[in-house]
C-alpha positions in Angstrom: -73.0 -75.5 -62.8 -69.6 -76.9 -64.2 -70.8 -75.5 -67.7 -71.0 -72.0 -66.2 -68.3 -72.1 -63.9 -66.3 -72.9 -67.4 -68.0 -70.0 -69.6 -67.0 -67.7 -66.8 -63.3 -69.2 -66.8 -63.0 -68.7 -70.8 -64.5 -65.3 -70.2 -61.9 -64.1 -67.6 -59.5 -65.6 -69.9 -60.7 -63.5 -72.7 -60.3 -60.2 -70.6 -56.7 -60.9 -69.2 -56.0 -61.5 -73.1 -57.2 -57.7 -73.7 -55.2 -56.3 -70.8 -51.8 -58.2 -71.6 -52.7 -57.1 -74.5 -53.4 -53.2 -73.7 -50.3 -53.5 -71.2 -48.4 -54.2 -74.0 -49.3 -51.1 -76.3 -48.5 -49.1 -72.7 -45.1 -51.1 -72.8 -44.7 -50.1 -77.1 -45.7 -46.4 -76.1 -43.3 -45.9 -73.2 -40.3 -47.8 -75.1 -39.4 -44.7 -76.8 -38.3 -43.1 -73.5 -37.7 -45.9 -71.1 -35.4 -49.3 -71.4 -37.1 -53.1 -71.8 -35.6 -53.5 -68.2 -37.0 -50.4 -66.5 -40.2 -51.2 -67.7 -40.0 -54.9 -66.9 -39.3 -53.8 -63.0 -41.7 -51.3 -63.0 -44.0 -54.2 -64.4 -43.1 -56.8 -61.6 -43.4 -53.8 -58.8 -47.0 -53.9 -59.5 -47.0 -57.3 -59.9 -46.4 -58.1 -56.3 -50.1 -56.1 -55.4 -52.2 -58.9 -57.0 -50.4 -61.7 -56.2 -50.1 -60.9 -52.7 -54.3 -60.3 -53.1 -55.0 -63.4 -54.1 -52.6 -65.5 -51.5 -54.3 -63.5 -48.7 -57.9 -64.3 -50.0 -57.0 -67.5 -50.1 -58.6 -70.2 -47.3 -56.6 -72.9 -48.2 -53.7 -71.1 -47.5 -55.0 -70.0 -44.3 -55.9 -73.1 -42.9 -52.4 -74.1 -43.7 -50.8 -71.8 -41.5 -50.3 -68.9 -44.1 -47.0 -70.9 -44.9 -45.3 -68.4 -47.0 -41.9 -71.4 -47.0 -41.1 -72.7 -50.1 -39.6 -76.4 -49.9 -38.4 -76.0 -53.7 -37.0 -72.3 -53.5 -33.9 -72.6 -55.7 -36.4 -73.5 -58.4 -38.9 -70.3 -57.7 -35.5 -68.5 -57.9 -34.8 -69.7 -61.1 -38.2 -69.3 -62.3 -38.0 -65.4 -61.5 -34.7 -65.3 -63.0 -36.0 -67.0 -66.9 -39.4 -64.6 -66.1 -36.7 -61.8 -66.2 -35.0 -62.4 -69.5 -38.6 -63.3 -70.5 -39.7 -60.1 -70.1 -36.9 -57.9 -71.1 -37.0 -59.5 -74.6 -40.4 -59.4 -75.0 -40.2 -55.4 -73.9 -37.1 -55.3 -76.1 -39.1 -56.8 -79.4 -41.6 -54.4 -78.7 -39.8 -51.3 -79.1 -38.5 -52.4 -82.8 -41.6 -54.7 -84.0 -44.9 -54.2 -85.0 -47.3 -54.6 -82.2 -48.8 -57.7 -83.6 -45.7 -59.4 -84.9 -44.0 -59.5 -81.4 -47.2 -60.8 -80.1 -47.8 -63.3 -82.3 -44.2 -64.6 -82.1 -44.3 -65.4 -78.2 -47.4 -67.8 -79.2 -44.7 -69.8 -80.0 -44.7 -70.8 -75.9 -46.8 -73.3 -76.7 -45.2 -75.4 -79.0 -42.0 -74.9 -76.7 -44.4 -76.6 -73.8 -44.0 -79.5 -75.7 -40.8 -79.9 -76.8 -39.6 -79.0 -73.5 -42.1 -81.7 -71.5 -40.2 -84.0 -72.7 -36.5 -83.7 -71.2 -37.7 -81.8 -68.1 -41.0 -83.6 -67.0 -40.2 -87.0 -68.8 -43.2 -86.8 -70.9 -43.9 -88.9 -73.8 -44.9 -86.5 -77.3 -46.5 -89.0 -79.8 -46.1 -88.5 -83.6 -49.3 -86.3 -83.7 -48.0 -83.5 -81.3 -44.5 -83.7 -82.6 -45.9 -83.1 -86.3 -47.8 -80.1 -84.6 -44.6 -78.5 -83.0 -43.1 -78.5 -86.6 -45.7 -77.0 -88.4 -46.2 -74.4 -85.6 -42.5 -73.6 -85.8 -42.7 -73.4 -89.6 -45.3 -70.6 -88.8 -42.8 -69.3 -86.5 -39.9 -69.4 -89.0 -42.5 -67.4 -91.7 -43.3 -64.8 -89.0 -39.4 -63.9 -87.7 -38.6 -64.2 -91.5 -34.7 -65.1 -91.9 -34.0 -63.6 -94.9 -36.4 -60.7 -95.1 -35.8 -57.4 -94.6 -37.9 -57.4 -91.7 -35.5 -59.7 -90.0 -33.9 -58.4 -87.2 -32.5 -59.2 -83.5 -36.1 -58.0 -82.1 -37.7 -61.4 -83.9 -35.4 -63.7 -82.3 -35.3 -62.2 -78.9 -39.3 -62.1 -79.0 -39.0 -65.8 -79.8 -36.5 -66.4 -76.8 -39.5 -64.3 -74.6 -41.9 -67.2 -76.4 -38.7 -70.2 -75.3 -38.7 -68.4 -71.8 -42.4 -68.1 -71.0 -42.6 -71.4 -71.7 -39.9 -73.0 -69.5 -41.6 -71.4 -66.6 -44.2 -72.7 -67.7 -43.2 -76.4 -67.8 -41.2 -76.0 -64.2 -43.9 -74.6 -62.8 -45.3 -78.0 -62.9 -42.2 -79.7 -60.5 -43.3 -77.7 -57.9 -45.3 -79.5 -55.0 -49.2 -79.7 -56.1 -49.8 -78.4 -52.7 -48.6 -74.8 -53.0 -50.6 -71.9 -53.5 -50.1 -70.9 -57.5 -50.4 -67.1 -55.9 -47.4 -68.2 -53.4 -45.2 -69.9 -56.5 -46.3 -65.7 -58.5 -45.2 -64.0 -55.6 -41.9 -65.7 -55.3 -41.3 -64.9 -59.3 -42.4 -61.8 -59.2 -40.1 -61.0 -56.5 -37.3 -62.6 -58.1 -37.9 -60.9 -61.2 -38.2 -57.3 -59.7 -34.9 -57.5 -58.6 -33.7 -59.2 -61.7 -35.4 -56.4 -63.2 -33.5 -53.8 -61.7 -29.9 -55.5 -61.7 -30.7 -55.4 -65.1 -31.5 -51.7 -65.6 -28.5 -51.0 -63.6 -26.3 -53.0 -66.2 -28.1 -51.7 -69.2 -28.1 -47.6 -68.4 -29.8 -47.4 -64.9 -33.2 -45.9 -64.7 -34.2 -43.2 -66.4 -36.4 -40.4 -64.2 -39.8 -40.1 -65.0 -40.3 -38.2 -67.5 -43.9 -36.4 -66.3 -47.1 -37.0 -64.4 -48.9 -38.8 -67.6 -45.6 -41.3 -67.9 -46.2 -41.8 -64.4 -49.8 -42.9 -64.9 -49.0 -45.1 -68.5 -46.6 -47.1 -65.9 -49.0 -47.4 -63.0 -51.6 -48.7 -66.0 -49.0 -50.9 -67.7 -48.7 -52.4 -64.2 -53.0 -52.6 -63.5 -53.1 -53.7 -66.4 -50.9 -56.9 -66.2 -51.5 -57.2 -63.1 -55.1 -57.7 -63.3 -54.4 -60.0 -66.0 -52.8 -62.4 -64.2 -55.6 -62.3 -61.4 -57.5 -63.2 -63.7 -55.5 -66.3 -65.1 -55.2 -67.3 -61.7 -58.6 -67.4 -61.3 -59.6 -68.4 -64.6 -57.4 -71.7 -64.4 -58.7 -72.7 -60.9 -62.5 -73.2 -62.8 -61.9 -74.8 -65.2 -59.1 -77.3 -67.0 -56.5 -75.6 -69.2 -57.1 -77.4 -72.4 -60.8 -76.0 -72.1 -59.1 -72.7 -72.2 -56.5 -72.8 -74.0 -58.1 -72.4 -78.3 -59.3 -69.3 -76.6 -55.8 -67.5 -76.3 -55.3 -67.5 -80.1 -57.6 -64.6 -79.7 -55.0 -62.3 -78.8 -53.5 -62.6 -82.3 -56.2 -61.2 -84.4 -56.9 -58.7 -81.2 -52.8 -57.7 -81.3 -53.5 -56.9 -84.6 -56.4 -54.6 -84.5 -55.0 -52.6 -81.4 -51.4 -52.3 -83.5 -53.5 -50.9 -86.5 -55.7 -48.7 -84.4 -53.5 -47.0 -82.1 -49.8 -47.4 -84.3 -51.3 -48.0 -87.8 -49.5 -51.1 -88.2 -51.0 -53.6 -90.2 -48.3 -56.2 -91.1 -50.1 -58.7 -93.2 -46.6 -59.9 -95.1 -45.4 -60.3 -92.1 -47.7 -62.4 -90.2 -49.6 -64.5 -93.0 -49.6 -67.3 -93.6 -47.2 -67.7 -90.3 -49.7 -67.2 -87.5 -52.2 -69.2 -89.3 -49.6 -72.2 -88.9 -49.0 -70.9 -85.4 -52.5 -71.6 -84.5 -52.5 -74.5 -86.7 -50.0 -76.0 -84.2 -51.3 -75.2 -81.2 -54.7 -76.2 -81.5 -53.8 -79.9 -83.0 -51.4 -80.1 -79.8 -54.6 -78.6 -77.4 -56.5 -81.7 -79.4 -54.4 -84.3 -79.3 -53.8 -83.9 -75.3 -57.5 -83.8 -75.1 -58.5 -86.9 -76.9 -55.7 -88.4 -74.8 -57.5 -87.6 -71.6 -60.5 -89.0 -72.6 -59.0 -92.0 -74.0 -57.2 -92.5 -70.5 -60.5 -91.2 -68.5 -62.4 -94.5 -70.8 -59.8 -97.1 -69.8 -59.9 -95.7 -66.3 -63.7 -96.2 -66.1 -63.5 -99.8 -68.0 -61.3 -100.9 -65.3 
């Protein structure tokens, strides 16, 4: 049963790699009419409907009371508020990047995770993981290419998306274990969509929709993420995250092919051999933490 509660969990995560993924090429399509923040509070909007899903189906949650209270608010807040720049400059990148290239930059959130565990959680990062962060920035440094022509304020503000994603990623973990992960979405979700919107204010306000088939590409783009991170949820509540996390390099190769089918892009200068050190870096951090939790499962049992 564990086995196939895990292959189910690695398949979810698979599918909410292809809708982030397709949400995305939505966001890259609708860029040319419609401002990173618009899109970004259209995005949240929609984001509300499946967190809100999940915290309702959840019995936990109703046994406790349906406690929607957060005892650590200010930090939720301040989770919505990095989600928000998070998002913009990952919306922003879009617009001027290849498909694929602003992707595969933001895989750069996990090699933040570490660096960032440290001063925030107190973590201790051995030699091993530290030499992984470096050669995954390396990659990261080849990819944004500082000193190409290709180099531009859409690399570095794709790999402050990748810096952002992965602080709320990291203070996620300081909330109480005993909170609903939909409640903790719902409460940056909200944050953001208002973040969002302040945001489109400052930056030109909102542009009208432009027709009924915009209208649609924004109520997919927010299905789409939406149902991405439903699936997340549920994927990380079957199994353990370093059983699923070698499967999200995926969405590189799969960024890639959607970019050349649907935009012709095919950036091979510009992502080789980068996003092969990228990967290089995460999965060498995804094995170290994993032979450390054996080793510590073994001395557990010994004792």
């Amino acid at each position: 049963m564990p086995t196939n509660r895990t292959t189910l969990a690695i398949i979810y995560s698979l599918l909410a790699i292809c809708l982030f993924d397709a949400m995305g090429l939505i966001i890259k399509r609708l860029s040319t009419d419609y401002g990173a923040a618009e899109l970004s509070a259209w995005r949240n909007l929609f984001g509300l409907i499946p967190a809100a899903f999940v915290l309702w189906s959840s019995a936990e949650w109703h046994r406790r009371g349906r406690q929607i209270r957060l005892r650590q608010w200010r930090l939720a807040f301040f989770r919505g508020a990095v989600l928000t720049v998070a998002q913009f400059s990952f919306y922003f990148s879009l617009r001027v990047l290849t498909f694929a290239t602003a992707s595969t930059i933001t895989y750069a959130n996990a090699l933040f995770l570490v660096a960032l565990a440290v001063p925030i959680l107190g973590e201790h990062v051995g030699k091993v993981r530290w030499f992984a962060v470096l050669i995954g920035f390396a990659g990261v440094i080849l990819v944004v290419g500082p000193g190409r022509d290709t180099f531009s304020w859409a690399a570095l503000m794709a790999l402050l998306a990748a810096f952002c994603y992965a602080l709320t990623g990291v203070t996620a973990r300081l909330i109480d274990e005993d909170v609903p992960t939909a409640l903790i979405n719902l409460y940056s979700s909200t944050i953001a969509v208002i973040g969002a919107v302040l945001l489109a204010f400052f930056t030109g306000g909102f542009t009208p929709i432009g027709s009924m088939e915009d209208m649609l590409w924004i109520a997919a783009m927010g299905a789409f993420g939406g149902s991405a991170v439903l699936l997340l949820i549920s994927a990380y509540r079957m199994a353990d995250q370093s059983d699923l996390a070698p499967f999200s390099y995926f969405g590189i190769p799969i960024a890639f092919v959607l970019g050349w089918f649907f935009y012709d892009e095919a950036p091979w200068s510009e992502l080789l051999p980068g996003a092969l050190l990228i990967v290089a870096g995460g999965l060498t951090i995804i094995w170290r933490e994993r032979q450390l939790r054996r080793d510590q499962t073994r001395t557990s049992s010994a004792t």
